[in-house]
LODO-171709 format. One line per 3 residues: number of its first residue (from 1); their letters; for each residue x, y, z of N, C-alpha, C. Coordinates in steps of 0.1 Angstrom, whole numbers, plus 5000, padded with zeros to 4 digits. Example, Ala and Ser with C-alpha at 12.3 -4.5 7.8 and 13.67 -1.06 7.14 Angstrom:
% residues 2
1 = as = 5132 4943 5078 5123 4955 5078 5132 4967 5078 ~ 5128 4978 5071 5137 4989 5071 5129 5000 5079
This chain:
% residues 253
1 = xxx = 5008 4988 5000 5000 5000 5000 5009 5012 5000 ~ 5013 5021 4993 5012 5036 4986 5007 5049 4994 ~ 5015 5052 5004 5008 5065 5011 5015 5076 5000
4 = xxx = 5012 5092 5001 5016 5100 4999 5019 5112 5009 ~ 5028 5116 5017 5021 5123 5026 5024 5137 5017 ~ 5015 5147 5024 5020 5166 5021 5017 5172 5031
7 = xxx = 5031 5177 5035 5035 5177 5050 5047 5189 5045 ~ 5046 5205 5047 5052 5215 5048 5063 5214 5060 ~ 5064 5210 5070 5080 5207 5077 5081 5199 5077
10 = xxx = 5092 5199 5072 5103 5186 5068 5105 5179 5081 ~ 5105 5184 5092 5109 5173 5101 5095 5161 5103 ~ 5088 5171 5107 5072 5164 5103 5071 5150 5095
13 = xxx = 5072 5160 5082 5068 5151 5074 5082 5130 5071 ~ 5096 5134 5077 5104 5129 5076 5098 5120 5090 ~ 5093 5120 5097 5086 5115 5109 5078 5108 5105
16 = xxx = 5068 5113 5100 5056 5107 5093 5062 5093 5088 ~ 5069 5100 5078 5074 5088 5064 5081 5076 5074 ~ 5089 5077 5085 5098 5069 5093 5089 5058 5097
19 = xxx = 5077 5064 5099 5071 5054 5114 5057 5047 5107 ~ 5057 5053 5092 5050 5046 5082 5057 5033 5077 ~ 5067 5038 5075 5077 5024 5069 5082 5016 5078
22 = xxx = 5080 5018 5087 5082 5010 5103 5068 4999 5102 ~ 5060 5007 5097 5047 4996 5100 5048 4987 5084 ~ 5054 4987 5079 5053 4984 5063 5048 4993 5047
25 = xxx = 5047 5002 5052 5036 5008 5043 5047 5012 5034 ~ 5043 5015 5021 5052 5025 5013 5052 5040 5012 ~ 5059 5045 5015 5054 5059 5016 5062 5065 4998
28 = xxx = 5055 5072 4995 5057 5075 4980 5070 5083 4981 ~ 5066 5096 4987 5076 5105 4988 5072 5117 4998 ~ 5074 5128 5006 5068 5137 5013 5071 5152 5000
31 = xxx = 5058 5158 5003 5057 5167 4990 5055 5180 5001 ~ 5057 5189 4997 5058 5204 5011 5048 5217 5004 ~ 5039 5213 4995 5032 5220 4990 5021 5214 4980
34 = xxx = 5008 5220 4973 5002 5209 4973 5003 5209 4952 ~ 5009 5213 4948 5012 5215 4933 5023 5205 4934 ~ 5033 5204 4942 5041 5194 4940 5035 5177 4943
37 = xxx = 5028 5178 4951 5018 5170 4955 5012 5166 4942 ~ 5006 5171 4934 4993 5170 4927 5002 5163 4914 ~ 5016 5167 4912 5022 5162 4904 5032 5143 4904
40 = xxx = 5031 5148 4917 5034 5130 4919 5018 5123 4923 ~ 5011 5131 4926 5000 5120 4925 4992 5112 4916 ~ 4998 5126 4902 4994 5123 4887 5004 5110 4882
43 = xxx = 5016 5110 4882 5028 5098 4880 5029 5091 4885 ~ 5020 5086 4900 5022 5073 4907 5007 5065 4913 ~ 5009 5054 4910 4993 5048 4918 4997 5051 4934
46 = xxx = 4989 5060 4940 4990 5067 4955 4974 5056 4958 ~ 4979 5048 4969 4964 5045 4978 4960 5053 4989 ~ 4969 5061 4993 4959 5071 5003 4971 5078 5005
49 = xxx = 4965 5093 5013 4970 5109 5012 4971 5112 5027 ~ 4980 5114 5033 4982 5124 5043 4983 5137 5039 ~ 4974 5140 5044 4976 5155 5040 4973 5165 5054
52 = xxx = 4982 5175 5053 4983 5187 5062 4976 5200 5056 ~ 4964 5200 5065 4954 5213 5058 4965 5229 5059 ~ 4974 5230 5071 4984 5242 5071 4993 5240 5061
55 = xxx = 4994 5244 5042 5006 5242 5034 5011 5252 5032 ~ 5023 5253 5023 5029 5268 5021 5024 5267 5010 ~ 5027 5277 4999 5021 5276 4983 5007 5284 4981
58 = xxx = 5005 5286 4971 4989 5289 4964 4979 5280 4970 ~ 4983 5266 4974 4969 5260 4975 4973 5254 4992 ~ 4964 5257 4999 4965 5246 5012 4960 5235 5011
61 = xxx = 4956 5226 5025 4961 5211 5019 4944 5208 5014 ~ 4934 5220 5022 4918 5211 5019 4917 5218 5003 ~ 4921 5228 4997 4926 5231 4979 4932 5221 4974
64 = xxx = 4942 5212 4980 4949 5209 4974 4940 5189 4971 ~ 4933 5181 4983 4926 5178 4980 4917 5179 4971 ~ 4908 5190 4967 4900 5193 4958 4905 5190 4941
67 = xxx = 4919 5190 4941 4925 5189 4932 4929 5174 4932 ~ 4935 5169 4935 4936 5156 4938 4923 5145 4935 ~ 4908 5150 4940 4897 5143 4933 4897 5145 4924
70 = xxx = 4900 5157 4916 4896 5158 4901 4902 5144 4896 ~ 4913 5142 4898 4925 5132 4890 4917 5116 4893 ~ 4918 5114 4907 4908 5101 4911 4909 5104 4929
73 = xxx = 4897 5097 4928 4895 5095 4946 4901 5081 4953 ~ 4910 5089 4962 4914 5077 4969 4915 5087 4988 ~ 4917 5076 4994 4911 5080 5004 4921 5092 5013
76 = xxx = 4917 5100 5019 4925 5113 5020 4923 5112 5038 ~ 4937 5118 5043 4936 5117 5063 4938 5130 5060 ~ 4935 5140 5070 4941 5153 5070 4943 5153 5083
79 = xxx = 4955 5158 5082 4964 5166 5096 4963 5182 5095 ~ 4963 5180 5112 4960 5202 5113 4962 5201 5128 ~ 4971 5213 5128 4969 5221 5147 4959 5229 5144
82 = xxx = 4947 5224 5134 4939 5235 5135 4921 5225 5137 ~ 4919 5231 5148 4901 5226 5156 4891 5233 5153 ~ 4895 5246 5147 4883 5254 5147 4876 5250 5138
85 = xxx = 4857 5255 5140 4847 5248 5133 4850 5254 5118 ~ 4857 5267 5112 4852 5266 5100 4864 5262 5092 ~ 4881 5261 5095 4882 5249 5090 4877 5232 5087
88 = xxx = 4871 5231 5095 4865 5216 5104 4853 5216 5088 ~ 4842 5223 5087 4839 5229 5078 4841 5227 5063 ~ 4854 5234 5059 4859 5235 5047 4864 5221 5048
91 = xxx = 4873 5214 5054 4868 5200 5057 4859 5193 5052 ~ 4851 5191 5056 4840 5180 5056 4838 5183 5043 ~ 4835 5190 5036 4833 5194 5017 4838 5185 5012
94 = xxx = 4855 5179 5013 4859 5176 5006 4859 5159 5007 ~ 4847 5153 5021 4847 5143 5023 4858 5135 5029 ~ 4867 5136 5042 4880 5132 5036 4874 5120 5052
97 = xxx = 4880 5110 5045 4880 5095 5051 4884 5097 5067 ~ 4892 5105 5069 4900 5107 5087 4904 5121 5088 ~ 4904 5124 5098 4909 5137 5103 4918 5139 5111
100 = xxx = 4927 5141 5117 4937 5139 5132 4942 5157 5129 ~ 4947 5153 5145 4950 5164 5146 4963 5164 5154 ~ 4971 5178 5150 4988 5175 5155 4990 5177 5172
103 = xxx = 5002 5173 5179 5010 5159 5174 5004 5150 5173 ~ 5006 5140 5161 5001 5127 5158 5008 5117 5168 ~ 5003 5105 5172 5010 5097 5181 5007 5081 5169
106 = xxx = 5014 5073 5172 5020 5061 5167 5007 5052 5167 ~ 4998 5049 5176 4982 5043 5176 4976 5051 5169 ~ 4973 5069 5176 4965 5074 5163 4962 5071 5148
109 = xxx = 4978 5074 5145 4981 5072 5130 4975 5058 5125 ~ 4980 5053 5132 4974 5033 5125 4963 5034 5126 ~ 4951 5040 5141 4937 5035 5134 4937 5050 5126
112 = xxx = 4940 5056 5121 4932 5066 5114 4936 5061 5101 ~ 4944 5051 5095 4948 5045 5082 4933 5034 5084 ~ 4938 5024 5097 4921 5017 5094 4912 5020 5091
115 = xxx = 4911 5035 5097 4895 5039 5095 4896 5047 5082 ~ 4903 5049 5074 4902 5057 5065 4899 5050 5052 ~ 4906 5038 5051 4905 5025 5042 4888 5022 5042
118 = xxx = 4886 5018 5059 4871 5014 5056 4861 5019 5055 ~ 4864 5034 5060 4854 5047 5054 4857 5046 5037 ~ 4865 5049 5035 4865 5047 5020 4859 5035 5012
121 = xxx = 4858 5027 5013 4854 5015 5005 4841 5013 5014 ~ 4836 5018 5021 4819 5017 5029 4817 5027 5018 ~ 4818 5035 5016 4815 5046 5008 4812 5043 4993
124 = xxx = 4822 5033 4988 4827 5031 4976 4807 5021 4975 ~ 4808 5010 4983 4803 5004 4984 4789 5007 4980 ~ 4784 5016 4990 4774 5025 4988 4768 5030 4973
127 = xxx = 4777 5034 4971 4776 5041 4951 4776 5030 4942 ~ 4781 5018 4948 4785 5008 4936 4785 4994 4937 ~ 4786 4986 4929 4786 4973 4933 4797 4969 4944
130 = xxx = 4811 4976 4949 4819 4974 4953 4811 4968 4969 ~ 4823 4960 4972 4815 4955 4983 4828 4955 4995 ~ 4823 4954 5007 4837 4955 5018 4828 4951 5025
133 = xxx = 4836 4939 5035 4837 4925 5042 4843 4928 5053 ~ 4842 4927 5065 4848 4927 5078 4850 4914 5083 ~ 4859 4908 5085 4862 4898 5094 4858 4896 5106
136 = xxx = 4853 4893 5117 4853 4890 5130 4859 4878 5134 ~ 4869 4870 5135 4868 4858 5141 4857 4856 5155 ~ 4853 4851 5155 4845 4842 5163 4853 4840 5180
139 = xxx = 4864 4837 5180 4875 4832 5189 4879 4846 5196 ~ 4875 4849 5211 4879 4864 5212 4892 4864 5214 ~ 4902 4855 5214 4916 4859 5217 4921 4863 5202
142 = xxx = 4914 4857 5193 4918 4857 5177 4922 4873 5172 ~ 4932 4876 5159 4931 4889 5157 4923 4893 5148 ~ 4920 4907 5151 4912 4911 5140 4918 4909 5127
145 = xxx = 4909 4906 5115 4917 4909 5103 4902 4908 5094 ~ 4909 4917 5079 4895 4919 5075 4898 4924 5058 ~ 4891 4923 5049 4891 4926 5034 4882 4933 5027
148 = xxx = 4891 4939 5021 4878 4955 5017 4881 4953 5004 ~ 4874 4958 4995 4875 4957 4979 4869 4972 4975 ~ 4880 4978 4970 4878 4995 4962 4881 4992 4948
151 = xxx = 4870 4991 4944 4874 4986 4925 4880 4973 4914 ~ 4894 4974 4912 4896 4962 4912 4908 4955 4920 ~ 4908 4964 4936 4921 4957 4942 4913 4954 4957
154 = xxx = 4918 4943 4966 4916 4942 4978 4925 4947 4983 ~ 4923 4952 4998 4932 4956 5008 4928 4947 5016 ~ 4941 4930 5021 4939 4924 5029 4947 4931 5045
157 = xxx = 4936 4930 5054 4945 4933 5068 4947 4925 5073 ~ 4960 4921 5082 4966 4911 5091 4974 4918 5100 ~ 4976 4916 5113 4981 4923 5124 4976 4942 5120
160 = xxx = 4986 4952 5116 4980 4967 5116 4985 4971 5105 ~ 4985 4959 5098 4986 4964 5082 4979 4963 5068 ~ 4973 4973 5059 4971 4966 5047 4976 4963 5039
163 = xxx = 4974 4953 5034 4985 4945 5022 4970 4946 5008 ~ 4982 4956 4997 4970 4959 4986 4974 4944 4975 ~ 4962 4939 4967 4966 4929 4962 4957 4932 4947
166 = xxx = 4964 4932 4936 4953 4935 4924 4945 4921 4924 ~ 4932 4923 4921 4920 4909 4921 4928 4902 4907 ~ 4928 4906 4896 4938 4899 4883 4948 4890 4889
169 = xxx = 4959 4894 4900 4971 4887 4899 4966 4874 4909 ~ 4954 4869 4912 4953 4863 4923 4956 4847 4915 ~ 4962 4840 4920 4962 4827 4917 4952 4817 4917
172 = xxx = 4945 4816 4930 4937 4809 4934 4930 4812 4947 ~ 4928 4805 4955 4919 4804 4968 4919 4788 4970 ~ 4922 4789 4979 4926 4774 4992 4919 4773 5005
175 = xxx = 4910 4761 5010 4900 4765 5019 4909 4752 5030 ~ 4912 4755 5039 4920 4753 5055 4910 4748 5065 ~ 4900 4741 5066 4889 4740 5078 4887 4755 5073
178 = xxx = 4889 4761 5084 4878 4777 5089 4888 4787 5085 ~ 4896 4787 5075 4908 4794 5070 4909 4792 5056 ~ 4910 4806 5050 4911 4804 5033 4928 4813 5030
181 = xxx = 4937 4808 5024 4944 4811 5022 4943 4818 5003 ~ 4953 4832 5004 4948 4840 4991 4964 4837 4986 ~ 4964 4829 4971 4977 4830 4970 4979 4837 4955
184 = xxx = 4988 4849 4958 4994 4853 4944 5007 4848 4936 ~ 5012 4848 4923 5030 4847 4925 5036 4846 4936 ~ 5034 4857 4939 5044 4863 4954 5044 4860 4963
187 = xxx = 5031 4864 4969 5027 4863 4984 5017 4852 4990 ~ 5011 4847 4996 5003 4843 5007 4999 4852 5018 ~ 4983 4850 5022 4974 4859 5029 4961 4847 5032
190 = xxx = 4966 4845 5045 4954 4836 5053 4945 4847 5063 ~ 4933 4844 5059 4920 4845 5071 4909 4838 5075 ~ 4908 4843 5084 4901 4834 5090 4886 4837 5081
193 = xxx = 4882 4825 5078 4868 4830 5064 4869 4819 5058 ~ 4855 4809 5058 4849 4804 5044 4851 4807 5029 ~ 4857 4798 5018 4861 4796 5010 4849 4800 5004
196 = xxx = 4834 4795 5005 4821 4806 5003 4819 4824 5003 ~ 4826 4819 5018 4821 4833 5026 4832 4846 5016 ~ 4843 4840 5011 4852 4849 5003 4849 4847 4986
199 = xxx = 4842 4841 4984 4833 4841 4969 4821 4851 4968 ~ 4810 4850 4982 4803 4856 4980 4803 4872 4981 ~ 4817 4870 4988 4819 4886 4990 4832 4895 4979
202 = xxx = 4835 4890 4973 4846 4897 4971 4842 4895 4950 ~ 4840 4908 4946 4832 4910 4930 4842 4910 4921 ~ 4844 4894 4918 4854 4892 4905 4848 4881 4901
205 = xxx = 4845 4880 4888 4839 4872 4884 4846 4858 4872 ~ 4861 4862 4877 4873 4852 4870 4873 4844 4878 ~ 4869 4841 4897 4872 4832 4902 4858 4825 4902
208 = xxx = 4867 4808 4901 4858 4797 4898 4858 4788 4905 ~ 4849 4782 4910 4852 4769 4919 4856 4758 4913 ~ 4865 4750 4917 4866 4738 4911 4870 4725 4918
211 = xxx = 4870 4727 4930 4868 4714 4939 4864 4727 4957 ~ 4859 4711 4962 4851 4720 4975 4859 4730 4982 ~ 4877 4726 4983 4882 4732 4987 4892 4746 4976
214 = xxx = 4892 4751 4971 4897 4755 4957 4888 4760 4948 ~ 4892 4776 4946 4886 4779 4933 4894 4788 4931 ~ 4901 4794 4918 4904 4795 4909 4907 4806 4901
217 = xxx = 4917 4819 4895 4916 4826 4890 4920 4820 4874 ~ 4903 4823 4867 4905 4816 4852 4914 4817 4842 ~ 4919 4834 4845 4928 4838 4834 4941 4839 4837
220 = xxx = 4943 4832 4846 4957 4823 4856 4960 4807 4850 ~ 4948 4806 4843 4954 4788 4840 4967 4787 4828 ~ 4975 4777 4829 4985 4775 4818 4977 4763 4811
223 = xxx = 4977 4752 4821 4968 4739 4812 4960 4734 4822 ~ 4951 4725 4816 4945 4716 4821 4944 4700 4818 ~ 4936 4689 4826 4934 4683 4824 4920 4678 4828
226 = xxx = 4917 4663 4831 4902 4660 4836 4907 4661 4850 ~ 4915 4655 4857 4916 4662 4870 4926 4672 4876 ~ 4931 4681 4865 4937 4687 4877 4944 4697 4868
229 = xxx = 4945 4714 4872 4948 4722 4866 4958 4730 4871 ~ 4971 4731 4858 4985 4738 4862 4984 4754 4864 ~ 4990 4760 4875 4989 4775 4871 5006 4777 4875
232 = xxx = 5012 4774 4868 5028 4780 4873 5032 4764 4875 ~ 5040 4767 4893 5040 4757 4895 5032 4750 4906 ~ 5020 4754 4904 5009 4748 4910 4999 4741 4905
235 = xxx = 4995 4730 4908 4985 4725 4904 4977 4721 4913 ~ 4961 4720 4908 4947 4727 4913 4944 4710 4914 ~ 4934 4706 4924 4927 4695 4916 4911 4700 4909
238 = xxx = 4905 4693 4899 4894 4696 4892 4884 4685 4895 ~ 4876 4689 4906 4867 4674 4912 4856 4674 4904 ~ 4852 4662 4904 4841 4655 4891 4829 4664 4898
241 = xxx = 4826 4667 4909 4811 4677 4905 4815 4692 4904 ~ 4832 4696 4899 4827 4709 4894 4831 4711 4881 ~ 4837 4698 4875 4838 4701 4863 4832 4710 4853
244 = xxx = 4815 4703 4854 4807 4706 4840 4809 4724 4846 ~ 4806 4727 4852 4802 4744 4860 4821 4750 4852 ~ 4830 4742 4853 4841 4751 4849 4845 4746 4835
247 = xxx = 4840 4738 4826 4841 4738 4812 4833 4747 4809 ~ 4822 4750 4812 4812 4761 4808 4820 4775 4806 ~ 4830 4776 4807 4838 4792 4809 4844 4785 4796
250 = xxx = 4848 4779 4783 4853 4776 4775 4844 4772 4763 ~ 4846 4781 4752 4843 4778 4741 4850 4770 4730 ~ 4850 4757 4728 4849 4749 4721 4846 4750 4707
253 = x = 4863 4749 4700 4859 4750 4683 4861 4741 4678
């Protein structure tokens, strides 16, 4: 995940970036005004904006938002030593997912990333087919962890991080008893969730079931056979009742 922060003192902002990349996150780069901002936001996929409503420049940071939607919406935190209602106000206009206020402390910052993600895609959700899924394990010692879907990427969380994953590069899906493992090329991402419960919820319509435990990203396959399908160096098995359901995705010349 892709932060941006715009953050006018450098020590600030060099803080910020430290204790973002301490938690994993990528921080793009710190921008000290919001035109320089608007210009790396245009050149790089940014998944979310720190922004500081006090900036130097033509535009401050709730301007400099406003500009930032034009391009695309992604979800926006604003920082400010500033409480008063009619900043608070000019604010709220521009919709922004979290608000904090300075000094930031090391818990704040993390839930105001949580809550900003799932304000954002509750939102998303709302306007569109997009859908976002909250995990609860069942087990109260268990950790939270939970999957949101903003367009065509999930944000899987595990311990206080999100990990963005494009729905395209997904390999497959693996069902564990009461655990579904998400596997791309790269990575692995287990939660606690029904191999169902992660079909019903998550709007891609390339994954396919093909045995009780397993289903499938279609445009991931290299070959097949009657039982069992290569993706890399993995192979799927293909159980006799889901066959007919996943030849149906294949036209036959």
């Amino acid at each position: 995940m892709t932060i941006l922060i715009v953050e006018d003192e450098a020590i600030v902002g060099m803080d910020l970036a430290a204790r973002l990349e301490a938690e994993g996150y990528d921080v793009l780069e710190v921008a000290d005004n919001g035109k320089d901002a608007l210009a790396l936001f245009k050149a790089n996929e940014v998944d979310l904006v720190l922004l500081d409503i006090q900036l130097k420049g033509s535009w401050d940071g709730i301007e400099t938002a406003q500009h930032l939607k034009q391009i695309k919406s992604v979800p926006i935190v604003y920082l400010s030593g500033q409480t008063d209602e009619e900043t608070l106000e000019r604010a709220k206009e521009t919709s922004p997912s979290a608000y904090l206020t300075k000094p930031v402390g090391d818990v704040a910052l993390r839930i105001s990333i949580d809550l900003a993600i799932h304000n954002f895609a509750k939102a998303k959700a709302e306007t569109s087919s997009t859908k976002a899924l909250n995990v609860v394990p069942k087990e109260p010692n268990a950790t939270r962890e939970s999957i949101l879907q903003i367009d065509n990427f999930i944000f899987i969380k595990q311990s206080y991080q999100f990990n963005k994953v494009k729905l395209s590069e997904i390999l497959y899906l693996e069902s564990d008893n009461n655990y579904v493992h998400i596997i791309t090329s790269s990575k692995k991402f287990t939660l606690r969730l029904t191999l169902n419960g992660v079909l019903e919820r998550i709007n891609f319509d390339k994954l396919v079931r093909t045995h009780r435990s397993f289903a499938i990203n279609i445009d991931q396959i290299e070959s097949f056979n009657d039982h069992e399908i290569i993706m890399g160096k993995h192979t799927i098995p293909l159980g006799r009742n889901y066959k007919d359901d996943f030849m149906r995705y294949f036209d036959f010349l």
